[in-house]
C-alpha positions in Angstrom: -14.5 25.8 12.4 -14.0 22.5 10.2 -15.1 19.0 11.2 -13.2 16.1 9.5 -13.6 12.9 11.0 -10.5 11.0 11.8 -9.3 8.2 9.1 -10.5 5.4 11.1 -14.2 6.8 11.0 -14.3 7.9 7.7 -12.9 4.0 6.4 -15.5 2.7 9.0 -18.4 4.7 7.2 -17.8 4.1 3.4 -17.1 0.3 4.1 -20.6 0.7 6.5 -21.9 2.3 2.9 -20.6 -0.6 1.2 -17.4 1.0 -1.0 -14.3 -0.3 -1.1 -11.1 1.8 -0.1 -8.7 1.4 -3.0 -6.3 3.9 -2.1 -5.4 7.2 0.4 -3.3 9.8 -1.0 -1.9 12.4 1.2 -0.7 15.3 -0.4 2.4 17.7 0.6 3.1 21.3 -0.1 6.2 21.3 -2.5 9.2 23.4 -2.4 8.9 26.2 -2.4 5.7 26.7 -1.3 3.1 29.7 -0.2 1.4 30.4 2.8 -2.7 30.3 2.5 -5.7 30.5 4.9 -5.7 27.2 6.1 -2.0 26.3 6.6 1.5 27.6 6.4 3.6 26.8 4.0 6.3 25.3 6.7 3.3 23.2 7.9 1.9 21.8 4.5 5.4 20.6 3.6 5.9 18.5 6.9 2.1 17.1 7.0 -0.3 16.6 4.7 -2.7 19.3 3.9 -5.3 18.1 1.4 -6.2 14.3 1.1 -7.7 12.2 -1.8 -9.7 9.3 -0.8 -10.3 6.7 -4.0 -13.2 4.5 -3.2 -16.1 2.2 -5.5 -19.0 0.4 -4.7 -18.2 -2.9 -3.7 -19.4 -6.0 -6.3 
């Protein structure tokens, strides 16, 4: 079992911890593609599989 909280809770919580979002990059499976543990290959190159959140400490 994995717990990832949604996007809105997880922008809530590092502006709460006083960092600034920059950026959200959401990445995709490219073709072609292999299947691993955690997602198909068919599903990783519909939806984003892995995410890179780019924050700093605001001031």
């Amino acid at each position: 079992m994995e717990f990832v909280l949604p996007h809105g809770e997880m922008l809530r919580l590092l502006r709460a911890c006083g960092f600034v979002v920059e950026d959200l990059i959401e990445i995709q499976a490219p073709q072609p593609a292999r299947d691993y543990a955690e997602v198909s290959a068919d599903w990783a190159q519909q939806w984003p599989s892995e995410e890179i959140w780019k924050a700093r400490l605001a001031g």
